[in-house]
N, CA, C and O of each residue as an XYZ file, in Angstrom:
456
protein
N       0.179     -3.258     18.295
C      -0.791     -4.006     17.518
C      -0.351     -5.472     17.418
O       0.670     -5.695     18.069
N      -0.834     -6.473     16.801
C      -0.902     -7.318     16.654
C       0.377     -7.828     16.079
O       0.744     -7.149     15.119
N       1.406     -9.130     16.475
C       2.297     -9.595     15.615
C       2.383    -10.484     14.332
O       3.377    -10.833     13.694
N       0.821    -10.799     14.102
C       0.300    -11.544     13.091
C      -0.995    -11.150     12.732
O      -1.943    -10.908     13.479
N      -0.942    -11.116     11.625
C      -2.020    -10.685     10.589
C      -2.663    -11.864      9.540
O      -2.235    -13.017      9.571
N      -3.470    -11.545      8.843
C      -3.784    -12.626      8.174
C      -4.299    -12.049      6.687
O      -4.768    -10.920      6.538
N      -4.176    -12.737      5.935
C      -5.036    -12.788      4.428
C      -5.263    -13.864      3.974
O      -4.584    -14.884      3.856
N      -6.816    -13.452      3.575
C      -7.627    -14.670      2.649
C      -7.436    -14.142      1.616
O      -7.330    -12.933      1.411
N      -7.338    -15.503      0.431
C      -7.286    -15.396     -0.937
C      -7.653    -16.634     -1.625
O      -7.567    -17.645     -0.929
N      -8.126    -16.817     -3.092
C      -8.002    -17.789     -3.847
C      -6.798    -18.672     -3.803
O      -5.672    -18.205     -3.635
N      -6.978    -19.647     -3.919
C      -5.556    -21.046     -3.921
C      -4.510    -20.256     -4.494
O      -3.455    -19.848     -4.009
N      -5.180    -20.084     -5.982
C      -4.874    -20.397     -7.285
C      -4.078    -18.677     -7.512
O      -3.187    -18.339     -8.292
N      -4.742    -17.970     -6.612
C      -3.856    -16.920     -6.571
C      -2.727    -16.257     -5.660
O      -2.123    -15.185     -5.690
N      -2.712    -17.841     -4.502
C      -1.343    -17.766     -3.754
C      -0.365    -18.302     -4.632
O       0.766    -17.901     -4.906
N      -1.269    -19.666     -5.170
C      -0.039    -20.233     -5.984
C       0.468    -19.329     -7.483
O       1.336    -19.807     -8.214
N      -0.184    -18.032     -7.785
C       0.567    -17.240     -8.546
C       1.718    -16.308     -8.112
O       2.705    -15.825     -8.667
N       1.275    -16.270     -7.119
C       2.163    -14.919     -6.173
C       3.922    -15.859     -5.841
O       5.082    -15.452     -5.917
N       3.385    -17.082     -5.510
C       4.529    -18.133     -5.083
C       4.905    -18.074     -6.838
O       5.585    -17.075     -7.074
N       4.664    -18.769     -7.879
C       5.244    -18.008     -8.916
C       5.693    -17.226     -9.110
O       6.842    -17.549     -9.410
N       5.526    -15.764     -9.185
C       6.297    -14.719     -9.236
C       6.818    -14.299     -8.209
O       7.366    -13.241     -8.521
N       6.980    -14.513     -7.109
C       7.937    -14.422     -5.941
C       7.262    -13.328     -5.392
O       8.065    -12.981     -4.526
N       6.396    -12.617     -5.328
C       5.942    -11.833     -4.726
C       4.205    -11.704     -4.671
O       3.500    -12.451     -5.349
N       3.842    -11.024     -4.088
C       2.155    -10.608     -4.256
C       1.939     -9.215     -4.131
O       2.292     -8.477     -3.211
N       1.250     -8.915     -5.275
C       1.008     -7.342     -5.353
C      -0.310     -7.244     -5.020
O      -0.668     -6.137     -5.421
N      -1.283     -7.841     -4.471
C      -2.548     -8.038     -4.218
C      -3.821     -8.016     -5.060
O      -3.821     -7.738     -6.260
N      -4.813     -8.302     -4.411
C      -5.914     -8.817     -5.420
C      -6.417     -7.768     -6.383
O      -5.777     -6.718     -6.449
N      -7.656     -7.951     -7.256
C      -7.876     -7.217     -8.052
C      -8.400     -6.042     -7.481
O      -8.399     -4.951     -8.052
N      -9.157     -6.411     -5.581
C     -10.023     -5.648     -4.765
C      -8.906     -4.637     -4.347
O      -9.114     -3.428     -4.444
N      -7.791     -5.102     -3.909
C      -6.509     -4.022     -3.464
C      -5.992     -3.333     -3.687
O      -5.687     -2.356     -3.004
N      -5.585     -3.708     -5.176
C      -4.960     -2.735     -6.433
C      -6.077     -1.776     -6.911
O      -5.829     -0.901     -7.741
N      -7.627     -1.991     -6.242
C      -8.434     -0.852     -6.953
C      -8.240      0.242     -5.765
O      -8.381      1.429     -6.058
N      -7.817     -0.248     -4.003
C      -7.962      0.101     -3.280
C      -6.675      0.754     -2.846
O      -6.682      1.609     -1.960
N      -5.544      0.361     -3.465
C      -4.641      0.903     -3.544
C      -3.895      0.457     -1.942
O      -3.598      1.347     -1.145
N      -3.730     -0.569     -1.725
C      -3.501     -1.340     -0.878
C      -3.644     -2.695     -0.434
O      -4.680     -3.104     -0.958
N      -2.992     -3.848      0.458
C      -3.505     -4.577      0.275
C      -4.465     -4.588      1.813
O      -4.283     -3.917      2.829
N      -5.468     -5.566      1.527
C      -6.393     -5.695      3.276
C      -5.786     -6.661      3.717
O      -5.174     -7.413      2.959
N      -5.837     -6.881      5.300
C      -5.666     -7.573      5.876
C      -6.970     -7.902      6.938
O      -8.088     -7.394      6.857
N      -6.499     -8.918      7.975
C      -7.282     -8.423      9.520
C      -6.982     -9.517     10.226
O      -6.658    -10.661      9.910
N      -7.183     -8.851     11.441
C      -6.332     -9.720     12.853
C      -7.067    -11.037     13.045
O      -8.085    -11.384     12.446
N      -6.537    -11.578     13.779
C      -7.330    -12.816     14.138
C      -8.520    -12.815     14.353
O      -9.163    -13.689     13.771
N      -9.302    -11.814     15.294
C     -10.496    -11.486     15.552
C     -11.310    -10.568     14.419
O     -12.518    -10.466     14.627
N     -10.924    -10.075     13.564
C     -11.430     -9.809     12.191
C     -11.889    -10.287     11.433
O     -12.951    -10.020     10.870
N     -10.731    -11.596     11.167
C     -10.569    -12.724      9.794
C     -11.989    -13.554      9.573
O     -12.409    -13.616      8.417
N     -12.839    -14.272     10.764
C     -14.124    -14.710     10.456
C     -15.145    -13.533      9.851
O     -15.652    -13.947      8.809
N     -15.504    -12.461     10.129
C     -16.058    -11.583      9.659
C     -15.522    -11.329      8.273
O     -16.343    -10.786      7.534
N     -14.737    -11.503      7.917
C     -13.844    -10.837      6.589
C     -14.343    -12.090      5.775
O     -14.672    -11.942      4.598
N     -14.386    -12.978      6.215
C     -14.464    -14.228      5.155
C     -16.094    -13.842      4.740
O     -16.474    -13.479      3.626
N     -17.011    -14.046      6.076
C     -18.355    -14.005      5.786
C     -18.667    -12.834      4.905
O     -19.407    -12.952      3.928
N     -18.255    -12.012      5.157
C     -18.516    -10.364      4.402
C     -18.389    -10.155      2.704
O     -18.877     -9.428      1.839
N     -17.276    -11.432      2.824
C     -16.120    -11.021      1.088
C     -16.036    -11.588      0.562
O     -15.727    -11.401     -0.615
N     -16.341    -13.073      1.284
C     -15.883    -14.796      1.007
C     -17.007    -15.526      0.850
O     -16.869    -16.547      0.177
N     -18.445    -15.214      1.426
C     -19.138    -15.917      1.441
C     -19.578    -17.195      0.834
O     -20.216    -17.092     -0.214
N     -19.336    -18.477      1.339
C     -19.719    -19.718      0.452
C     -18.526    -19.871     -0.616
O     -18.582    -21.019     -1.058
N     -17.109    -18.908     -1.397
C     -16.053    -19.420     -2.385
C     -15.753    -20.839     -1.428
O     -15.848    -20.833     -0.201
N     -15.417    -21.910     -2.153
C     -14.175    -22.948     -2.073
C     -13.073    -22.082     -2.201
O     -12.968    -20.887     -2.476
N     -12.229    -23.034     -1.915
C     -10.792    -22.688     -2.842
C     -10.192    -21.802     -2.253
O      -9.595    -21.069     -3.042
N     -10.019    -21.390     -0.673
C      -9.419    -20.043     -0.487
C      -8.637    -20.831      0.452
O      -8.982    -21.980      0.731
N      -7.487    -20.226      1.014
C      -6.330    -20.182      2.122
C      -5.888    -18.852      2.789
O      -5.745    -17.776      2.208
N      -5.730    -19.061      3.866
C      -5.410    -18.354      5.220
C      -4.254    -17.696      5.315
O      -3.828    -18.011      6.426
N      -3.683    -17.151      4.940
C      -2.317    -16.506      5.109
C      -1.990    -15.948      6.184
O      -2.641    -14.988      6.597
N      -0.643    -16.557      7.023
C      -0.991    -16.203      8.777
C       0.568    -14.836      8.278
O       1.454    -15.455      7.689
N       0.746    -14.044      8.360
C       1.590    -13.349      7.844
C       2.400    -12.314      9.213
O       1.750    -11.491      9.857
N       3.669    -12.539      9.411
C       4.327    -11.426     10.404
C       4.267    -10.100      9.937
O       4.649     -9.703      8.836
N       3.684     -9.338     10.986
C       3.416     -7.734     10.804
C       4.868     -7.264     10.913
O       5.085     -6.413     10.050
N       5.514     -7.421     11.371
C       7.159     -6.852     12.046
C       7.640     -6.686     10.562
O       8.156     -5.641     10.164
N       7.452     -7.707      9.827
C       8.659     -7.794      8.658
C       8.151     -6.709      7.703
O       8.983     -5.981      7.162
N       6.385     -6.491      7.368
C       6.349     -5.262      6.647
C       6.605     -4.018      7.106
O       5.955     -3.195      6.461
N       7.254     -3.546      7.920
C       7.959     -2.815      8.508
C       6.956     -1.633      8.412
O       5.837     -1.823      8.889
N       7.290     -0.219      7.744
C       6.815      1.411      8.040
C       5.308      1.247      6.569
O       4.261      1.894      6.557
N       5.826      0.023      5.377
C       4.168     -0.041      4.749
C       2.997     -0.670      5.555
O       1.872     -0.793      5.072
N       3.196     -0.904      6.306
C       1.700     -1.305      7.106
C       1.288     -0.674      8.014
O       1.905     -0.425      9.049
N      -0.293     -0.189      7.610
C      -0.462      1.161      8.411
C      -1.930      0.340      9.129
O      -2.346     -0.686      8.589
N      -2.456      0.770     10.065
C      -3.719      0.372     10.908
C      -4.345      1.933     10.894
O      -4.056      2.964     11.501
N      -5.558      1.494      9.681
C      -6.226      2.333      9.819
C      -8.348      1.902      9.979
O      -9.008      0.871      9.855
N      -8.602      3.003     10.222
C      -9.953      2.851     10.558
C     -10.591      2.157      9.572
O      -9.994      2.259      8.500
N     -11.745      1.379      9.521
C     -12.524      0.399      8.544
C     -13.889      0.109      8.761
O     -14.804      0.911      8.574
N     -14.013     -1.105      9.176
C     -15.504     -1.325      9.340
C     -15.610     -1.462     10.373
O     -15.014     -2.299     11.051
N     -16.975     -0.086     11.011
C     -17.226     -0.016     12.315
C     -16.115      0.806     12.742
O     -15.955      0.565     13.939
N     -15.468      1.458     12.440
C     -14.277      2.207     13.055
C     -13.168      1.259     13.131
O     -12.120      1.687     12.646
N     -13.133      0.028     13.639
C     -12.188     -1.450     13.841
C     -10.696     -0.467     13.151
O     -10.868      0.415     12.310
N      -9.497     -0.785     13.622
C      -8.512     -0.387     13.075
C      -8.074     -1.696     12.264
O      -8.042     -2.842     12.713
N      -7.737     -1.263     10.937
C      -7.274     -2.886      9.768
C      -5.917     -2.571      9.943
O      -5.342     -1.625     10.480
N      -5.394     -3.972      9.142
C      -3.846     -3.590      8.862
C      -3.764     -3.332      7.589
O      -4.469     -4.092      6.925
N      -3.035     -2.365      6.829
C      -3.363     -2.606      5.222
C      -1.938     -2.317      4.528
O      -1.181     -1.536      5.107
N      -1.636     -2.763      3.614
C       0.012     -2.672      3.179
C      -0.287     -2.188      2.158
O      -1.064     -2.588      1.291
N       0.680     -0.784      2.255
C       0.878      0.090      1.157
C       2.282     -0.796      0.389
O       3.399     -0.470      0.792
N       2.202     -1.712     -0.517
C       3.162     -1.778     -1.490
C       2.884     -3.507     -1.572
O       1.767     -3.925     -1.267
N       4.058     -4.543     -2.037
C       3.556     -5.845     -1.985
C       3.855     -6.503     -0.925
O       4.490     -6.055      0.030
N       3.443     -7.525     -1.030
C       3.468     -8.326      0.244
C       4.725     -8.885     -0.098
O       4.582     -9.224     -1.272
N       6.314     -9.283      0.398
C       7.220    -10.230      0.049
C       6.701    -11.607      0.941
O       6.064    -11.544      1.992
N       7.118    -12.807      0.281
C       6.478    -14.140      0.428
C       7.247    -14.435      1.654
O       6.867    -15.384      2.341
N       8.395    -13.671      2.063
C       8.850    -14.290      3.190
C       8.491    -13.558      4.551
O       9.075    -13.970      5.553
N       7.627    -12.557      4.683
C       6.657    -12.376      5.651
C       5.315    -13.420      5.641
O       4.320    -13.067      6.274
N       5.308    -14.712      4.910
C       4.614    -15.509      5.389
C       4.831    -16.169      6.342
O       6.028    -16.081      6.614
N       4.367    -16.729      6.942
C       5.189    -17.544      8.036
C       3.943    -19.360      8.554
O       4.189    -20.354      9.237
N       2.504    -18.832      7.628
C       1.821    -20.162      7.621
C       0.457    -20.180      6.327
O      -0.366    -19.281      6.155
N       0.552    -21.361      5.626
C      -0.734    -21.298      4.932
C      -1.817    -22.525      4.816
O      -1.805    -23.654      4.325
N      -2.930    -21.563      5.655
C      -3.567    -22.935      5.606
C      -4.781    -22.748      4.846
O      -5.160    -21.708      4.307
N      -5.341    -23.866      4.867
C      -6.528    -24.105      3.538
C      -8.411    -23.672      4.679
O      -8.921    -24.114      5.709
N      -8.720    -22.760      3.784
C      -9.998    -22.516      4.678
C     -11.615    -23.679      3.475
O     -12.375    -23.456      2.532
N     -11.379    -24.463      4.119
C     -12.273    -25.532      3.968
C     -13.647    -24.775      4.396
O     -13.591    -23.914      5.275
N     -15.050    -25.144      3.685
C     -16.360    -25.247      3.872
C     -16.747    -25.328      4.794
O     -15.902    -24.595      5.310
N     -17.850    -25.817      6.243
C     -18.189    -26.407      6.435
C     -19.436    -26.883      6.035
O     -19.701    -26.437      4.919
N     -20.361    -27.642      6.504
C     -21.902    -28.320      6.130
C     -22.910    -26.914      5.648
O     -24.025    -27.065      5.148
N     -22.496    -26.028      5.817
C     -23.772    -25.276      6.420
C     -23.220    -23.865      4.768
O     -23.936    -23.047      4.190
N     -21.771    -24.187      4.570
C     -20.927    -22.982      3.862
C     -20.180    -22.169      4.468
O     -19.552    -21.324      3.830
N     -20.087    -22.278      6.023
C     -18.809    -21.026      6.726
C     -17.586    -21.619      6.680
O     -17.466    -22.826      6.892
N     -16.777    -20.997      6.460
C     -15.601    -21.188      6.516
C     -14.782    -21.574      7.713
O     -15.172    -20.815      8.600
N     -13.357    -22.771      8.460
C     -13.597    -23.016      9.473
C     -12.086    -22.566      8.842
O     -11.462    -22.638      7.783
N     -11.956    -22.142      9.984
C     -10.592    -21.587     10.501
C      -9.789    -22.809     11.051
O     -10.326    -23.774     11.594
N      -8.287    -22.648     10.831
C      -7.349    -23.651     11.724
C      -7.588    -23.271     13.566
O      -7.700    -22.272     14.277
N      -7.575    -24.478     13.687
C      -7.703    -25.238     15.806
C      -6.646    -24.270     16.112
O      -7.048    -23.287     16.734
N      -5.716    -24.290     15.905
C      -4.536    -23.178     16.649
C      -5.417    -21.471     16.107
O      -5.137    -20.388     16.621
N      -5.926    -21.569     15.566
C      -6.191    -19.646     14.844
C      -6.435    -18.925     16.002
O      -6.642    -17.713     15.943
């Protein structure tokens, strides 16, 4: 599978997780009992689906290797296999965060390298 994964989130709730040194995931995860992810080719769909039109969110480019045996790829939308982490995310399986800006129209534009 994939060596990078990604998560969208509120700013304001990376910059809590960077506070407490860890991320136990959103309010949607903890109901789900996991956190979501999705691959590069996922992540635009995930925004439009979940994200639609929020400001304020960032990209979390995250190494799959480091969550080691909690990250499982299982079936989702459309069958698609997700990545999803059974436990928290530690901050040092981040490895990039970038800011998912608007564009004119309200979609979200992904970073030129994504």
């Amino acid at each position: 599978m994939s060596e990078r994964i990604y998560k969208i989130m509120a700013a304001d709730e990376w910059a809590a997780a960077q506070a407490a040194g860890i991320y136990e995931g959103s309010a949607h995860d903890r109901r789900d009992g996991f956190i979501h992810f999705s691959t590069a080719a996922q992540a635009a769909e995930t925004a439009a689906k979940h994200f639609a039109g929020q400001a304020g969110l960032v990209l979390l480019t995250v190494d799959a290797a480091a969550l080691g045996a909690a990250l499982k790829w299982e079936s989702s939308r459309g069958g698609a296999l997700f990545p999803h982490l059974y436990g928290a995310l530690p901050l040092t399986a981040v490895i990039a965060i970038d800011a998912l800006a608007l564009d004119p129209s309200g979609v979200h534009r992904f970073p030129a390298a994504f």
